[in-house]
C-alpha positions in Angstrom: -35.9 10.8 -43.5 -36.1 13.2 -40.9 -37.2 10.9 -38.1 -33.7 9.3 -38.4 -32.0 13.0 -38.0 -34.4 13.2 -34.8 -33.5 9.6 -33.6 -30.0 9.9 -33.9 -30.1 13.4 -32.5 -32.0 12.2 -29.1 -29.3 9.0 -29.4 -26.4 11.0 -29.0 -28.0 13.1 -26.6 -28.8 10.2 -24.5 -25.0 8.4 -25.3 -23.4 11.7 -23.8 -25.7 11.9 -21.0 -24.6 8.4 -19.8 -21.1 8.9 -20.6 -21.2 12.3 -18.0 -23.0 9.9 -15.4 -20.1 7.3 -15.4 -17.1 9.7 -15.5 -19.0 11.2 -12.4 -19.0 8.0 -10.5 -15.6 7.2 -11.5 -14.3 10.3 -9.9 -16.2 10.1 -6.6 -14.5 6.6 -5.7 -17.7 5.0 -6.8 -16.0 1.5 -8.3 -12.9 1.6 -5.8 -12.4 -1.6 -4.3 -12.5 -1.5 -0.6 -13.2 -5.0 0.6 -10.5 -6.7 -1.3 -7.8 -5.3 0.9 -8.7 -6.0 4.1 -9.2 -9.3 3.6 -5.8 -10.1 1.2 -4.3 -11.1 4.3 -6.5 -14.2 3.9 -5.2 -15.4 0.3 -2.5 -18.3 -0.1 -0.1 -15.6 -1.8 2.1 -17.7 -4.5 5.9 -16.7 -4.5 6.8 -14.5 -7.5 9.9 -14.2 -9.2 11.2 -12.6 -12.0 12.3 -14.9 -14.7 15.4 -15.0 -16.2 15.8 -13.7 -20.3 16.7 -17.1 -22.1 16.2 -16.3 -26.0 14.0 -13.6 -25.8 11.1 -16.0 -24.4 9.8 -13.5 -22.4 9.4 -10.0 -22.6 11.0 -7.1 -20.3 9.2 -7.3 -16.6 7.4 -10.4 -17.2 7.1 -12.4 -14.3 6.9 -16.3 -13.9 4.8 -18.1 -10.7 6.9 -20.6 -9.2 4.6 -23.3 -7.7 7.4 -25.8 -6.7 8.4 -23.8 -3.9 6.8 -23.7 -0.5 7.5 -22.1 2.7 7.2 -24.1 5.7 6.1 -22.4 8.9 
């Protein structure tokens, strides 16, 4: 019985140990994304627009992708 005492002991140690190691890499910037924004300019971007509230359908500050419209350059 006291194995499991030890084991779970040396579990939590080891839990808290990796916990520490990724709120370390978090803050130093370790998963920011820095690729993806200099190459948005490349994306098709779709046209957005808020939707209009017709019988509580949707929900405050949901937005609908309108696909039928296109710009022409």
């Amino acid at each position: 019985m006291s194995v499991i005492y030890v084991l779970l002991a040396i579990s939590i140690v080891v839990a808290v140990i990796f916990f520490t190691a990724f709120i370390i890499s978090v803050r130093s910037g370790q998963y920011d994304d820095s690729y993806t924004p200099s190459v948005r300019m490349l994306f098709e971007d779709e046209l957005v627009k808020p939707s209009s509230l017709t019988g509580g359908e949707k929900s405050k500050g949901e937005l609908k992708v309108d696909k039928s419209t296109e710009i022409n350059q």
